[in-house]
N, C-alpha and C positions, 0 to 999 in steps of 0.2 A: 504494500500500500504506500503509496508515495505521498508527501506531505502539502497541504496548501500552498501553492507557489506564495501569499500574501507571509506566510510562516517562515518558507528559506528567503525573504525578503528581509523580514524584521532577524533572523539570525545570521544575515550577515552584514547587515548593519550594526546588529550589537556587538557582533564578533570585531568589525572596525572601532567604535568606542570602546569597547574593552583592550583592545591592542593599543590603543593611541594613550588610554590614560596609563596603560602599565609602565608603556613606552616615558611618559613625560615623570610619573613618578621614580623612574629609575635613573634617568637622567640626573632628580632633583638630588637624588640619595646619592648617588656616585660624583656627581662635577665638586671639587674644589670649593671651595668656598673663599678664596682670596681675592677680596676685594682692595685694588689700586687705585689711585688717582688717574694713570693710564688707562686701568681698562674704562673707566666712567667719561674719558675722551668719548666728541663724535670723530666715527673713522668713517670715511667713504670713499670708495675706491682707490684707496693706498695713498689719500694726499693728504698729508696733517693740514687739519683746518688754520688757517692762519688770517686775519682781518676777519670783516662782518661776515654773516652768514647771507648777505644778499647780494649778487654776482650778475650782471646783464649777460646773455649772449647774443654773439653776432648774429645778424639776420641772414646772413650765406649757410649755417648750416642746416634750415628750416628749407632752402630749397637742394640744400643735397640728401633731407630724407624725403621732400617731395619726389626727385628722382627715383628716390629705392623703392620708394611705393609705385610710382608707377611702372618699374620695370621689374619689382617682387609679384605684384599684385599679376603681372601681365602672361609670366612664365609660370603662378600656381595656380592659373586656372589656365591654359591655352594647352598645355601639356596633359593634363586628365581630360580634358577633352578630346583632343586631339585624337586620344584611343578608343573612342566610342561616339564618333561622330555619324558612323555608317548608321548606327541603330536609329538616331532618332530623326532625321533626316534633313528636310530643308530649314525646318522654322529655328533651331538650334544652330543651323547657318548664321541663319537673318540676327539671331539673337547674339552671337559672338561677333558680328562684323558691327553691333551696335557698341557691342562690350570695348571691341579695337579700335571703334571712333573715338570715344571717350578718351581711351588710354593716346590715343595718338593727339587727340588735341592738346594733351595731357605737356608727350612728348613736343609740338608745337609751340608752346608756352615756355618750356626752357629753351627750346633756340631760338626765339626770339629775343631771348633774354639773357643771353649770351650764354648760357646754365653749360654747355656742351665743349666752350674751349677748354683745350688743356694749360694753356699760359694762366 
């Protein structure tokens, strides 16, 4: 007799909060307890904080991840498509050469904007 699918639902969700609290009270019981004036530093990505904590940045690197989105965005869905194109047929055409206008106006808007020299 096999059991209520609603049943291996709730035990293996409980199964996950029981592994996660065992998990965090073991951590608590086993880690050190030495507390530094170092470790209570902000550390963020390996650069000791030095001056205020509010920093402008340049407006060139907002369109070099506008670039990576349109040319990330362009290659994760063109290439799973690309494999099962046969099956669903023209309208999935129409619908990706809509998808490619976009991304190409996309592309359009950085060379116009000089976004694409290497100097």
């Amino acid at each position: 007799m096999t059991p209520h699918p609603y049943v291996v639902v709730a035990a293996t969700v409980a199964g996950g909060v029981l592994f996660f609290a065992v998990a965090m009270l073991a951590n608590r019981l086993l880690r050190p307890q030495a507390i530094t004036r170092e470790k209570l530093t902000t550390y963020e990505s390996g650069v000791d904080p030095v001056g205020h904590g509010w920093a402008q940045t340049q407006v060139r690197y907002y369109l070099y991840t506008f670039l990576y989105v349109v040319f990330a965005v362009d290659a994760v869905y063109l290439f799973p498509w690309a494999t099962v194109v046969e099956a669903f047929g023209w309208a999935t055409l129409a619908e990706m050469g809509v998808f490619l206008g976009v991304l190409a106006l996309g592309l359009l808007h950085a060379w116009r904007r000089l976004a694409l020299r290497w100097t």
